[in-house]
C-alpha positions in Angstrom: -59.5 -175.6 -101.8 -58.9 -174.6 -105.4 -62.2 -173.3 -107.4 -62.8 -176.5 -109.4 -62.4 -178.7 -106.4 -65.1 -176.8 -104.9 -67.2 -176.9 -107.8 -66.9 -180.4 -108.0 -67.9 -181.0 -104.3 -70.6 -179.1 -104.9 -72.2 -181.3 -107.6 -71.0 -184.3 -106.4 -73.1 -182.9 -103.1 -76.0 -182.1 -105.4 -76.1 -185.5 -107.2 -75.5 -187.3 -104.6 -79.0 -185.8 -103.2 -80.5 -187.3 -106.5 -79.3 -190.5 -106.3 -76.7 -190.1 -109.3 -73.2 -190.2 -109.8 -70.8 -187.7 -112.1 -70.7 -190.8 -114.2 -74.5 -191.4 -114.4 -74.5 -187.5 -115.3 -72.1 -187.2 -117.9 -74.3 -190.4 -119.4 -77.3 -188.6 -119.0 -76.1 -185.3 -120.7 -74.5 -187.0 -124.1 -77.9 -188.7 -124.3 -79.7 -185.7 -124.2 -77.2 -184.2 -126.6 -77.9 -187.5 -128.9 -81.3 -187.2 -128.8 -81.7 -183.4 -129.5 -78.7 -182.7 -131.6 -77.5 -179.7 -128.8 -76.5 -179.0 -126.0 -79.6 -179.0 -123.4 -78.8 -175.3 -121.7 -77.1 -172.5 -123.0 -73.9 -171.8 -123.7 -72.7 -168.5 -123.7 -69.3 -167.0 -124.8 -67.1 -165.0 -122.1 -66.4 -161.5 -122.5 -63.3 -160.2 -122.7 -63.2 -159.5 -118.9 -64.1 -162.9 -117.5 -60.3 -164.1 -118.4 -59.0 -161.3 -115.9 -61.3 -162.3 -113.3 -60.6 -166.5 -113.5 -56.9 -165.3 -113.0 -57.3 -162.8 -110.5 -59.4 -165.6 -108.7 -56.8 -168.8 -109.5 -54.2 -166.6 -107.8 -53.8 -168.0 -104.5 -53.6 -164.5 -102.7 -57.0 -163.5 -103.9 -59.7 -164.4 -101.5 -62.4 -161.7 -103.4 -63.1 -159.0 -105.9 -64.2 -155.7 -104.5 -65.6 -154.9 -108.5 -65.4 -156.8 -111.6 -62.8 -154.2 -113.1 -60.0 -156.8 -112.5 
């Protein structure tokens, strides 16, 4: 299973839990974003490493990292 069909069992898991669907979600967060003019967590920028690492992780034949030096 590829990382962001895992991701997205995950949450669907979570919501699911809560009574919600990704649809009900994605309503609730542009509301929020409506109402408060932001985005309601934080949003941080990636370093310059974390492109290295999505790769190394996308590729098929990696199952782990043994350190973040990609």
């Amino acid at each position: 299973m590829q990382s962001g069909q895992l991701i997205s069992k995950r949450a669907t898991e979570v919501l699911e839990a809560m009574d919600l669907s990704g649809s009900d979600t994605v309503h609730l967060l542009m509301f929020r974003i409506a109402e408060e003019r932001r985005i309601p967590f934080a949003v941080k920028a990636p370093n310059s490493t974390t492109p290295n690492v999505i790769a190394h992780l996308e590729d098929n034949s990696a199952n782990s990292l043994n350190s973040i030096d990609a």
